[in-house]
N, C-alpha and C positions, 0 to 999 in steps of 0.2 A: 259806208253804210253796211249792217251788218245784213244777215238773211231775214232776220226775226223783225225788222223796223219796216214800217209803213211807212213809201217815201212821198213826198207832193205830188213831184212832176208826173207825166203820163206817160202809160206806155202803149204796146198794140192795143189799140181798140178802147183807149182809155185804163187800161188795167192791169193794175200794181200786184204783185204776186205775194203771200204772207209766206210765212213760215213751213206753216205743217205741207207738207207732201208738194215740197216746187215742181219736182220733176214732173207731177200729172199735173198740176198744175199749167206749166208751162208747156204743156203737149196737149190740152183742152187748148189752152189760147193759142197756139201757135196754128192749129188745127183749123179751129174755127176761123181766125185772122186768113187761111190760106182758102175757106169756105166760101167767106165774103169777100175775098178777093183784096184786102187790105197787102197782102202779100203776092205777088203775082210773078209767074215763070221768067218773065226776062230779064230778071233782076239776080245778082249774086248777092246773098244774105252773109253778113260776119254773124258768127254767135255771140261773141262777146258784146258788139253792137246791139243783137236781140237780149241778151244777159243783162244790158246796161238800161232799157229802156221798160227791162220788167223788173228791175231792180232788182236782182239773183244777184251769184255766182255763174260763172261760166258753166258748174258741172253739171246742176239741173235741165239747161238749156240743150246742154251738150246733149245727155239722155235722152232728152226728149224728142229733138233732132233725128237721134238713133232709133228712135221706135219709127216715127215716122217715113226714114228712108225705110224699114224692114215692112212697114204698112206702103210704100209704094206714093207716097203722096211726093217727097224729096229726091234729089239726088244729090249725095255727097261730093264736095271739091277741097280734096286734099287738102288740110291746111289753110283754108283760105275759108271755105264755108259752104253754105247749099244754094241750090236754088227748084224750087216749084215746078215740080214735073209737067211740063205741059200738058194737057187733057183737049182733045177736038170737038167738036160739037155733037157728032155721031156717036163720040163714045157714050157722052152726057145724056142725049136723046134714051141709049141704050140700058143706060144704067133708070132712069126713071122708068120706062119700061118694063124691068126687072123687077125693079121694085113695086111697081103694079101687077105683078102677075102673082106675088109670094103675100106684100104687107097686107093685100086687099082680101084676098084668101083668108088670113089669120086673123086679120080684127072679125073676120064673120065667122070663124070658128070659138074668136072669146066670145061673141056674144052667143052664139047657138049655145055653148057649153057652160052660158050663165059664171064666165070665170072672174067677172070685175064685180067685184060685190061692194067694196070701201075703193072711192074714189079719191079719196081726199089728198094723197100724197101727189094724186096725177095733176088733179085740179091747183094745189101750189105752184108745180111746174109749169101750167097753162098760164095761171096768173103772173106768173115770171116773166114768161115767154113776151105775153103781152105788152108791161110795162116794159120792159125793154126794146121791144119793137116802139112802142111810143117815144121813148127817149133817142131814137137814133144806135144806141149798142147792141151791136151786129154781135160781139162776140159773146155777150151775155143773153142775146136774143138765141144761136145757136147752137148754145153750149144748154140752156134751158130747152131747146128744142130736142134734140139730142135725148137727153136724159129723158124729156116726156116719153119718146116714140120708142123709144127703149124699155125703160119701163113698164107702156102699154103693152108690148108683144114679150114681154117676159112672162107674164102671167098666162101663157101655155106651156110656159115650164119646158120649152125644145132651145137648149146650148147652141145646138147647128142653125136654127133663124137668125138668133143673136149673131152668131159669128160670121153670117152672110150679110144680112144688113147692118150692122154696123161700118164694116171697109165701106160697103155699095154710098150708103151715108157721107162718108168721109170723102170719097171722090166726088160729088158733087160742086158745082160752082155755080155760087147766087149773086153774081156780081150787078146786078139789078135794085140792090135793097137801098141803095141810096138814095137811088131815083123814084123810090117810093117810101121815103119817110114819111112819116106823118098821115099819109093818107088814108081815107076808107076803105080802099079795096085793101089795103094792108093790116088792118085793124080788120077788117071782115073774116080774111084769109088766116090771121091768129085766133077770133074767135070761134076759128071749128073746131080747134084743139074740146072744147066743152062741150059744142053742137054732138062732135063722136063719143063722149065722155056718157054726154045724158042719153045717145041712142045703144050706148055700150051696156049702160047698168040697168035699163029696160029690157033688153034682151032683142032689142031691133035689131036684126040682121043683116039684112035689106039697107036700110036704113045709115048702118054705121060701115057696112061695104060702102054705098054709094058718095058718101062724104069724106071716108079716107082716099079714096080715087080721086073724086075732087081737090082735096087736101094735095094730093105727089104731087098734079099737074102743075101745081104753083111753083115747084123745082125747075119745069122749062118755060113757066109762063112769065108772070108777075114778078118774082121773086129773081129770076135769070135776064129781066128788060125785056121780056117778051110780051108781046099782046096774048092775050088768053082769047080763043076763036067763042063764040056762042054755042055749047054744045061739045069743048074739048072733053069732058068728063066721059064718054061713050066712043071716043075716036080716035084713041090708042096716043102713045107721047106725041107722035108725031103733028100732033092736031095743038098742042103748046106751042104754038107760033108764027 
């Protein structure tokens, strides 16, 4: 099969790789498959095995592979393959933390600074996001998640946010999401992506701070197999579980 053919079978997370751009291609889903935990540290990964099941070439895989060990998420084994860097609980704790202390900051500065004015490229993403949390696709759930939250904090226009939350993003592990398929609180927890969307482009402050907070904790709660406390939204990560 060549690069350019759409094959049947399935690969990570259900999903066949096309043509144009494997290599990020294949380093979104590799990424995201290691996110939700479809890939997990004890395990030694062949690329050619991962090459064959996203229906590549070994070279995009390979690439991909490489970005990722230089992003910190792999570790290379000579010859043989990678395997998922293990990540503790404290660090995970730390990393949502961080990330409330910067992304909770910046959505209250796009809204003070009136900077989301057309929402509609975000809202596609939300809508994504969704439907694929409905279907069960983890990697299309957040790889669309990804690109929302991204996205959203682009528009203060600061390269160094983007480059700090993104990795923060990427070391994440939501291995939770399967035991919450289907359900309400999961479907709840994707429709703030819009709840923040319509307090963003009213220029609620207040408002779209407090629901992005809400929104991180779902990283050590629901979304991680965590129970979420009554009240975690105000009592720092640590209250995620």
């Amino acid at each position: 099969m060549s690069e350019g053919q759409t094959a049947v079978s399935q690969g990570l997370g259900g999903v066949r790789l096309k043509a144009s751009s494997l290599r990020d291609q294949a380093l979104r889903v590799i990424r995201a498959s290691i996110i939700s935990g479809e890939l997990r540290p004890e395990r030694l990964y062949a690329i050619g095995s991962i090459a064959e099941q996203l229906g590549v070439s070994i070279t995009p895989v390979r690439e991909a592979v490489l970005e990722l060990s230089r992003e910190g998420l792999v570790d290379l084994a000579r010859n043989r393959g990678f395997r998922i860097r293990e990540i503790t609980e404290r660090d995970l704790d730390e990393i949502v933390e961080f990330r409330r202390m910067i992304e909770v900051a910046a959505v209250r500065k796009i809204a003070e600074r009136k900077r989301l004015t057309d929402a509609g490229k975000l809202r596609e993403l939300a809508n994504a996001s969704e439907k694929c949390a409905a279907e069960g696709d983890w990697v299309g759930f957040l790889d669309n998640d990804r690109d929302f939250h991204m996205g959203l904090l682009a528009h203060l226009g600061n390269e160094r946010l983007l480059n700090v939350v993104g990795p923060l993003r990427d070391q994440s592990r939501l291995y939770g999401l399967d035991h919450i398929a289907g359900t309400e609180s999961l479907m709840e927890s994707t429709h703030e992506h819009h709840k923040l969307l319509d307090a963003l482009v009213a220029g609620r402050a207040d408002e779209a701070a407090a629901i992005m907070d809400r929104h991180l904790l779902h990283a050590r709660g629901i979304w991680a197999g965590r129970v979420e406390q009554a009240g975690a939204e105000t009592g720092g990560a640590e209250g995620a579980g």
